[in-house]
C-alpha positions in Angstrom: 0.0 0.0 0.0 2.8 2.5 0.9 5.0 1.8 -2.3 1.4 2.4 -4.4 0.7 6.0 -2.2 4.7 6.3 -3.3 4.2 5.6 -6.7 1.1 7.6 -7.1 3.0 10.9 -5.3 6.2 10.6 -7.5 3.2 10.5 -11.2 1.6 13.4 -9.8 5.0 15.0 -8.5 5.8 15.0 -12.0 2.7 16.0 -13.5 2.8 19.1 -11.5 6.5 19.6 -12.1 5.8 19.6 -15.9 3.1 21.9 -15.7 5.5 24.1 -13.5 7.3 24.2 -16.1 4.8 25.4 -18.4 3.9 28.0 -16.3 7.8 29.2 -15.8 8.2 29.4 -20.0 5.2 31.3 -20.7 6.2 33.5 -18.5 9.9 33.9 -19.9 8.1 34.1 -23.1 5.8 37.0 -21.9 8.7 38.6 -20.0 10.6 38.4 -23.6 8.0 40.2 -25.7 7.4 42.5 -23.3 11.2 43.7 -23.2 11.3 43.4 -27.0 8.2 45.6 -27.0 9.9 48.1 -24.6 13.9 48.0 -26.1 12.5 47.8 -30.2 13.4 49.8 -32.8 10.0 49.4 -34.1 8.4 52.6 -34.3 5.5 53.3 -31.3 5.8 49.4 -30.1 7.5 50.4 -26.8 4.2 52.5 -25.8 2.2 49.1 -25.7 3.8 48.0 -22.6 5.2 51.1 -20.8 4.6 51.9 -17.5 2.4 55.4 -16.4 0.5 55.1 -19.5 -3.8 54.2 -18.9 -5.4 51.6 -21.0 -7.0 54.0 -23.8 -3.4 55.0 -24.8 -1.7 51.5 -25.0 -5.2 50.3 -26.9 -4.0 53.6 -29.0 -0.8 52.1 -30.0 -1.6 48.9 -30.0 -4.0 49.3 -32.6 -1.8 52.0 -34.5 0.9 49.2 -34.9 -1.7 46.6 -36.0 -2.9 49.4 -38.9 0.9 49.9 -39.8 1.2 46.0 -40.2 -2.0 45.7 -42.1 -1.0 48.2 -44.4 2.3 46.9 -44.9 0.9 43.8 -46.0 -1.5 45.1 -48.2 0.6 47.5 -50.0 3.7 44.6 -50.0 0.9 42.4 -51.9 0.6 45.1 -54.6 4.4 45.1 -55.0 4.7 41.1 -55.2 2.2 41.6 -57.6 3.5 43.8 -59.7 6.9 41.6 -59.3 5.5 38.5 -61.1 2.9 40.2 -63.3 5.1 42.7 -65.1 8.4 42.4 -64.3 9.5 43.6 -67.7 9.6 47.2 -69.5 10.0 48.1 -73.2 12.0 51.1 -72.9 14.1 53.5 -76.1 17.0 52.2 -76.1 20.4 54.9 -75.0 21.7 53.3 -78.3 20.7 54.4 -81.8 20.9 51.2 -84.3 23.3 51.9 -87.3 22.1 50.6 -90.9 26.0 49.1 -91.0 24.4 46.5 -88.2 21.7 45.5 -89.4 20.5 43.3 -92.6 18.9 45.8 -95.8 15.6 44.3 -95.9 14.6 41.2 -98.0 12.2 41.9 -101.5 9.9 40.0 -102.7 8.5 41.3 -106.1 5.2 39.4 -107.7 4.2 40.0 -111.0 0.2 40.6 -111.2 0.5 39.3 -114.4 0.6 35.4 -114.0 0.7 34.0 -117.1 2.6 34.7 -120.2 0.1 35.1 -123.3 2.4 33.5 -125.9 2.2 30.1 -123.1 -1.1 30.1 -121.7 -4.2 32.2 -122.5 -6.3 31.8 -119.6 -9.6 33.5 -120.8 -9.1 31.3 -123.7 -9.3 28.5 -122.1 -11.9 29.5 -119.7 -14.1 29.8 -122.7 -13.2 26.7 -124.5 -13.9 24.1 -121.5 -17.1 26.0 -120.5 -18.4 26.5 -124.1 -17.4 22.9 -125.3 -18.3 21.6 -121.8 -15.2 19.7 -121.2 -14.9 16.9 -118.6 -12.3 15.3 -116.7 -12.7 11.9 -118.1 -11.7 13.5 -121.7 -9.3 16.3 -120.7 -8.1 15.5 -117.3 -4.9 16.9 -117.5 -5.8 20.5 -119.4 -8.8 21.0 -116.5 -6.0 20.4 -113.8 -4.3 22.9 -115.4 -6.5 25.2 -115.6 -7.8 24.6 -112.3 -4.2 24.9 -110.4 -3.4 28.1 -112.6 -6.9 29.7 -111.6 -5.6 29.6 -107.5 -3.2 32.3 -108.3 -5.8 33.9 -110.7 -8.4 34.2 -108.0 -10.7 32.7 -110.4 -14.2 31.4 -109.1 -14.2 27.6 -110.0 -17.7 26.5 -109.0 -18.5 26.5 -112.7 -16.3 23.3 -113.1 -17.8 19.8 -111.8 -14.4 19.0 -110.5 -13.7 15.7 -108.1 -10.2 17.2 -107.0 -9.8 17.4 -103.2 -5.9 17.1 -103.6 -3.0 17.4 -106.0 0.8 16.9 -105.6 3.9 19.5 -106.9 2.9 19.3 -110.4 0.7 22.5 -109.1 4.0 23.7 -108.9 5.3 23.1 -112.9 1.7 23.9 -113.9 1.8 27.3 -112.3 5.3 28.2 -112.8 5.7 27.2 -116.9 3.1 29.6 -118.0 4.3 32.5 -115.6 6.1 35.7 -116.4 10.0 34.3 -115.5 13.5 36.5 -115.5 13.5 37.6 -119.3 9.8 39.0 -119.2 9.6 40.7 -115.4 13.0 42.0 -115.0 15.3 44.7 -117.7 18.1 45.4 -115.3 19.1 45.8 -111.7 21.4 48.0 -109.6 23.2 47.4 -106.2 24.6 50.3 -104.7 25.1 52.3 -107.7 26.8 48.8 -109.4 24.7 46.7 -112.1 24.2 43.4 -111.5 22.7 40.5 -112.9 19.1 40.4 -112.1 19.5 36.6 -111.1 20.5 37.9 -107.5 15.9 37.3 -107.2 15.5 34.0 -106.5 12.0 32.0 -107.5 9.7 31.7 -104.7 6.1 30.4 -104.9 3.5 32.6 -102.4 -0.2 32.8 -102.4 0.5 35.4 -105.5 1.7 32.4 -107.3 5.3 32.7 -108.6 7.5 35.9 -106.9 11.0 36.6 -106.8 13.1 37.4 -103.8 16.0 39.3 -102.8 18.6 39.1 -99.7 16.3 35.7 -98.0 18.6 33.2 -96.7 18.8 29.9 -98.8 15.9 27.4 -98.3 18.9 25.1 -96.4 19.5 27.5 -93.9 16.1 28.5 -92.8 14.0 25.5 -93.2 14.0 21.6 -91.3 11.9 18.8 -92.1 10.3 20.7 -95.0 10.4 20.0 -99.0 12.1 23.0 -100.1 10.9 22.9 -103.7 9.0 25.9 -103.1 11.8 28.2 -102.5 14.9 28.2 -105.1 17.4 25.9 -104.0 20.5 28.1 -105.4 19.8 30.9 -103.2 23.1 32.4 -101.1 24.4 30.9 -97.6 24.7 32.7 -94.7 28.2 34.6 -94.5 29.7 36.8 -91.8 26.1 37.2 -90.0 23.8 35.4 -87.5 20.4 36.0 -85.7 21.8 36.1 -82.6 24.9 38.1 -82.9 24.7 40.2 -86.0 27.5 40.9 -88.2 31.0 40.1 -88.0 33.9 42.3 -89.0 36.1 40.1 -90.5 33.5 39.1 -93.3 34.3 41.6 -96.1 31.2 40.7 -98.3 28.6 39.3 -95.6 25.0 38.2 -96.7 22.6 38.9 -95.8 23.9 42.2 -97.7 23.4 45.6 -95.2 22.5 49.1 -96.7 24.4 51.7 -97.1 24.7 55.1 -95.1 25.9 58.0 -97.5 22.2 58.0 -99.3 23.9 59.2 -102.5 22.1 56.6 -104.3 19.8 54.1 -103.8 20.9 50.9 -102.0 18.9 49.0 -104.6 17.5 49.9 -108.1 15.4 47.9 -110.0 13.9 48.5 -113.7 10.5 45.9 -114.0 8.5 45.3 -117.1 5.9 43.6 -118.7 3.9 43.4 -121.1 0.7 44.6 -121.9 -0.6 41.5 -124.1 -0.1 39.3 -121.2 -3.0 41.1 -119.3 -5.7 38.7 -118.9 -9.2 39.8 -117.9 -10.3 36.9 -116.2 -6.6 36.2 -114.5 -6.2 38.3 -112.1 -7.4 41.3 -114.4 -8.0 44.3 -112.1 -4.7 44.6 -111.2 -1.3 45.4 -113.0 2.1 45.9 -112.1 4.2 44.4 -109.5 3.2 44.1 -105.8 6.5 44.6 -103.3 6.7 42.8 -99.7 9.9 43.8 -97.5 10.5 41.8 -94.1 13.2 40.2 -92.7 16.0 38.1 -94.5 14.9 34.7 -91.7 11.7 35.3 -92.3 9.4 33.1 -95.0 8.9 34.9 -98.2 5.0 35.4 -98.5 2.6 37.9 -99.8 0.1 39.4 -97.5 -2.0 42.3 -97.5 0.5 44.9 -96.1 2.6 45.5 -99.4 3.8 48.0 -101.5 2.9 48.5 -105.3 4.6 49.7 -108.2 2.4 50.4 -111.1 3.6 50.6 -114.9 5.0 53.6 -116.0 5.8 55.1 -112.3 8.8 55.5 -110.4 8.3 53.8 -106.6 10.6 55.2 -104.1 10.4 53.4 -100.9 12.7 54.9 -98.3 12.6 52.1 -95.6 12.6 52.9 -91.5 13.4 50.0 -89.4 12.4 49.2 -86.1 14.6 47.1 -83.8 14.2 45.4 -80.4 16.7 43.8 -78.6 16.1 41.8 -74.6 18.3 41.9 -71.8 20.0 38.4 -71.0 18.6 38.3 -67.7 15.2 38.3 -68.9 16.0 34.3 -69.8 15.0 32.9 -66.1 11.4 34.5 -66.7 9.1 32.6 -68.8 8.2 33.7 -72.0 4.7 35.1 -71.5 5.8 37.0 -68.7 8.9 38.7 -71.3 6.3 38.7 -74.0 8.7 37.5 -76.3 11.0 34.0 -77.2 14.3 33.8 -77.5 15.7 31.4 -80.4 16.2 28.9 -77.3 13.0 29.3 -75.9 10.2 28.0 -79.1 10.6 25.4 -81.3 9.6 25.3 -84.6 9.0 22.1 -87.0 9.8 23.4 -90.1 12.2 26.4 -89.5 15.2 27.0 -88.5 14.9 30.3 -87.3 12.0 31.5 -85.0 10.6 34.4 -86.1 7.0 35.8 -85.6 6.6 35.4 -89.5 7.7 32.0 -89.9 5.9 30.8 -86.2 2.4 32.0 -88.4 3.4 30.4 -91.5 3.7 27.0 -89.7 0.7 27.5 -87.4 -1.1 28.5 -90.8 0.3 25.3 -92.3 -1.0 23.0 -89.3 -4.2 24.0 -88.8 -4.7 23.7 -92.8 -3.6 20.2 -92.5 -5.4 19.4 -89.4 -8.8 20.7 -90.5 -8.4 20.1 -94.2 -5.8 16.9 -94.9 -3.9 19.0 -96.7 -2.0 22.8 -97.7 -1.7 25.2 -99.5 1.0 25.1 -102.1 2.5 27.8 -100.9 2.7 26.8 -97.4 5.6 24.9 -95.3 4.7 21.6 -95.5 6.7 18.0 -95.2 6.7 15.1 -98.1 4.1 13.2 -96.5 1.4 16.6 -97.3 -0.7 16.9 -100.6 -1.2 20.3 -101.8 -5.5 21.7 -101.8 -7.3 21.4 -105.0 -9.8 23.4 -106.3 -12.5 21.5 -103.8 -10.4 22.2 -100.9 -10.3 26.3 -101.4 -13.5 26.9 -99.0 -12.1 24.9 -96.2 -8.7 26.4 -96.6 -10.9 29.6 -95.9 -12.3 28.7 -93.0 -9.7 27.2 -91.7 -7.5 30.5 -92.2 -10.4 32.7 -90.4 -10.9 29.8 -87.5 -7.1 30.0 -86.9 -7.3 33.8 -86.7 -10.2 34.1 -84.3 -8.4 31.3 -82.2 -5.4 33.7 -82.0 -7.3 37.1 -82.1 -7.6 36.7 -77.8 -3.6 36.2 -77.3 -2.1 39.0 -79.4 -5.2 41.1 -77.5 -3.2 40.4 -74.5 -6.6 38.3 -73.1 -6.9 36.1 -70.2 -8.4 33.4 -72.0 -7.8 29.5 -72.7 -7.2 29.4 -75.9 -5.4 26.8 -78.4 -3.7 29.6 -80.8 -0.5 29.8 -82.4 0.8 32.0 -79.3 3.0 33.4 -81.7 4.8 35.8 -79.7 7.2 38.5 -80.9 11.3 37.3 -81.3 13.3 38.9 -78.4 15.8 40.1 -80.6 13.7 41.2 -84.0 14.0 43.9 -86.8 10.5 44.6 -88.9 10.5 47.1 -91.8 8.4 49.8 -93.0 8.6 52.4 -95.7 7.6 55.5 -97.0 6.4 55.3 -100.6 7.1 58.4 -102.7 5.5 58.1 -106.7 6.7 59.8 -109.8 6.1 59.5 -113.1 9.0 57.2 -115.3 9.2 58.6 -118.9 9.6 55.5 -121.1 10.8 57.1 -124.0 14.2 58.6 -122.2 14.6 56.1 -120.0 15.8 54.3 -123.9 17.1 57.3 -125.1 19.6 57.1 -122.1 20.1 53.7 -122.3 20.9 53.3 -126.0 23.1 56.7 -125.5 24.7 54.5 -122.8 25.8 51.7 -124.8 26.4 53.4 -128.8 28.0 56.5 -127.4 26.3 59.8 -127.4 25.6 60.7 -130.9 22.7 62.7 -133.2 21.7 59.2 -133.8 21.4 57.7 -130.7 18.4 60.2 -130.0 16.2 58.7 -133.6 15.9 54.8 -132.5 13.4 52.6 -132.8 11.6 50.9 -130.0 11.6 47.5 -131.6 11.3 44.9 -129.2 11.0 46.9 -126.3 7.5 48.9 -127.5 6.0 46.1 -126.5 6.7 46.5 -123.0 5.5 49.2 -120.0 8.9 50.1 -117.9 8.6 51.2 -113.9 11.4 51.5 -111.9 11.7 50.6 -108.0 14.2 52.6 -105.6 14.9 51.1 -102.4 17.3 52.7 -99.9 17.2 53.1 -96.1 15.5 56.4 -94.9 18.4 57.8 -92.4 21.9 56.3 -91.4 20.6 55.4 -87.5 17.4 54.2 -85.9 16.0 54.3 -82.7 15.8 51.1 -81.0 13.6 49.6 -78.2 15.4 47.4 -75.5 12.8 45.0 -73.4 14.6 44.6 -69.6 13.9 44.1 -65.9 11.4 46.3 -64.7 11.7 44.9 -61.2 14.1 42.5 -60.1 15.1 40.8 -56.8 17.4 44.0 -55.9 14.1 46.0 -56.5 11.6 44.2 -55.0 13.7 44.2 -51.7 14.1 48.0 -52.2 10.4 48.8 -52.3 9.5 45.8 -49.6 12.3 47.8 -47.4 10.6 51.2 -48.4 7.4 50.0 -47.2 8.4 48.5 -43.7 10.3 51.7 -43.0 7.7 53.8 -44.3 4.9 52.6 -41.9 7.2 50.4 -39.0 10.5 52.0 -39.1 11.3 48.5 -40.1 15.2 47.7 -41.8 17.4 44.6 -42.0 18.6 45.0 -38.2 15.4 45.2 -36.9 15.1 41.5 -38.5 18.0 40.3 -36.7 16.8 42.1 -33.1 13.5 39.5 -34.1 15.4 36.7 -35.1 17.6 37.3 -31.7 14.5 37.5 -29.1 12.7 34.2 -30.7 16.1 31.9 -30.9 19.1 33.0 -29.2 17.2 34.8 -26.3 14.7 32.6 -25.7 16.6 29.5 -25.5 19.1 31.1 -23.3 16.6 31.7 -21.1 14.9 28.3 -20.8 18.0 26.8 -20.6 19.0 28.5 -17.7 15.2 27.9 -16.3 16.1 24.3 -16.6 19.6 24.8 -15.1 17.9 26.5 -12.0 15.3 23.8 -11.7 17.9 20.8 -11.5 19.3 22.5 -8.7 16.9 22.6 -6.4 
């Protein structure tokens, strides 16, 4: 019985020792905050706990320091906010951009003319297979033709019981042997005040049918996992310049070829003809001249509604502005919708080399064609396992086209919205043209007066020629030349980084609390160092006795 009464006196010995214990911490812990309160460097916390002062006051303070930390949260929210929702600003660059740095623009010229009289009469034909009702079982291989010329015609085939969903590249030949080539679009061409041979265009198939293009890297270099047969497969490599890095200095004679800054003459000169016989009223027949498309030498060659025209018998000066935006390196740890823009690293493409707003549309253009309509546009990036639309195929390639653009209307809006769109952001380092179009008239008859002074020697009868073959054609001319020597530029960097988000959390805490780094390490003291000295020596003290 007396061992049990002993047992039972040594459990709740213990159970009141331990809740002795208790009782001895929380009041170190009390003691603790009440010194911190009176010995802070906190602004007004000392006035909570001082002696002499009546209730109303230290409810005064109390609740003036509980405001001060409410509002220090709320306005520290609004920074952290602002941290990871717009950490970046487009600001002008200290730095104008110098023409010397940067590529001259690449042209693309398209004839409006698409087929050569003397090759194909298109109206003719039009007339033939509609009067003498042709059908595919007897002419299958003139309809196709007629049907793959009349895309680039913008001919309405509804007339024509076709049962052509698809077609392969011999839209390609069937387009391209009845269109206006080198001999009938171009008379000469000039590079900075040199003549050169008008072969430095390259053949390129766009939605305008067959074009020619200028300073545009070689099919090699800016496509993967493509057929290339759509681009001209002789074009120039790459020499002395990347995307990434611009141009090197030890290149003498880089491409893509950069303008020129003494604006003595035009950077490029071109003289364009054509002929009025090949005018076809039902191909393409309220238009004439040549359409003009300047963008970027990485960028896809293809027509589009922005573009430049040069009409017969006009002179079409285009004096070209560029605009440039570069990205700070340590942008690359955000993500790309937070930037607003991709570096070459950051997007891949399937068919291009070289990301570039352009060429991310192209493809995104390409796959939704193929996804909605089993196949593309002939003018469109595509791989060998893709058949090119036929003539049955056009409205779906139309839909398609205006699906895909309401899809990505919401994201280059800047819209909160799930949506599946191409999300083709802008390049974080990317050059876009424009230019200013200035018109005069080009008098035909001296423009050969001059030339055939030029070559015969300036004589009485150098001035009494006769036009001959070249009557036959309507001359304009096409100047192309960069506006001034130096651009202003755009550089996208941190708007707020770590440095500046501690600067304005700082700001706020010493704005409202009198709060700084110290004032941490006075907190950080009292809850660790202080606190467990203090137990430890309540434990020390309670051993002994």
């Amino acid at each position: 019985m007396t061992r049990e009464l002993e047992k039972i006196a040594r459990v709740y010995g213990g159970m009141n020792l331990k809740k002795q214990r208790k009782k001895r911490q929380k009041l170190i812990i009390k003691d603790l905050c009440v010194e911190y309160a009176r010995n802070s460097t906190l602004h007004g916390l000392r006035y909570v706990t001082a002696s002499g002062l009546t209730l109303i006051e230290k409810l005064f303070w109390m609740s003036t320091c509980l405001m001060s930390v409410a509002l220090c949260g709320y306005f520290i929210g609004n920074v952290y906010q602002k941290w990871t929702t717009s950490p970046v600003i487009v600001s002008i660059s200290e730095k104008l951009v110098s023409v010397n740095d940067v590529p001259f623009p690449s042209v693309t010229i398209c004839p409006q003319i698409k087929t050569l009289s003397d090759q194909y009469n298109f109206s003719h034909n039009i007339n033939q297979s509609i009067s003498k009702n042709f059908t595919f079982d007897e002419y299958e291989e003139d309809l196709n033709k007629l049907l793959d010329i009349s895309q680039v015609c913008k001919y309405n085939t509804s007339l024509f019981t076709s049962n052509r969903n698809f077609t392969d590249s011999k839209m390609l030949q069937n387009i391209g042997m009845v269109a206006p080539l080198y001999p009938e679009t171009f008379d000469s061409c000039y590079w900075q005040n040199n003549k050169v041979n008008c072969n430095i265009f390259k053949i390129v198939f766009t939605a305008e049918g067959l074009c020619f293009n200028m300073n545009g890297i070689s099919p090699n270099e800016m496509f993967q996992n493509t057929e290339k047969e759509i681009l001209s497969l002789n074009s120039n490599s790459i020499r002395g310049w990347s995307m990434e890095t611009g141009y090197s200095d030890l290149e003498k004679d880089p491409f893509p070829k950069r303008g020129n800054e003494n604006h003595a003459s035009p950077d490029l000169e071109i003289f364009l003809r054509s002929r009025e016989i090949d005018r076809d009223p039902l191909c393409n027949g309220l238009k004439s001249g040549f359409e003009i498309y300047l963008h970027h030498p990485a960028d896809y060659p293809q027509s589009s509604l922005y573009h430049y025209s040069a009409v017969n018998g006009e002179v079409t000066t285009l004096a070209v502005s560029l605009h440039a935006q570069s990205t700070s390196d340590s942008l690359a740890r955000y993500s790309p919708d937070v930037r607003q823009c991709y570096f070459q690293s950051d997007r891949y493409l399937r068919y291009f080399k070289n990301y570039t707003t352009k060429n991310c549309k192209a493809e995104c253009l390409s796959n939704y064609t193929q996804e909605h309509c089993g196949c593309v546009g002939f003018y469109m990036p595509h791989d060998n396992s893709s058949l090119f639309c036929a003539e049955n195929k056009m409205d779906c390639m139309r839909k398609a086209y205006n699906k895909m653009v309401q899809k990505q209307l919401p994201v280059e809006l800047g819209l909160d919205m799930p949506v599946s769109g191409c999300h083709c952001l802008p390049a974080c380092e990317s050059i876009e043209y424009d230019a200013e179009v200035l018109k005069t008239a080009f008098i035909t008859e001296n423009f050969e007066v001059q030339r055939r002074c030029h070559y015969h020697g300036i004589s009485s009868s150098c001035y009494y020629y006769s036009l001959d073959f070249e009557e036959e054609y309507n001359i304009s001319k096409v100047e192309i030349y960069f506006k001034k020597s130096q651009f202003m530029s755009f550089h996208r960097s941190e708007l707020f980084g770590i440095t500046d988000l501690l600067a304005n959390i700082g700001g706020i805490l010493d704005l409202f609390l009198g709060f700084s780094f110290l004032s941490l390490v006075e907190i950080l003291y009292f809850i660790t160092l202080r606190l467990g000295v203090a137990i430890r020596r309540d434990i020390v003290e309670e051993k002994k006795k």
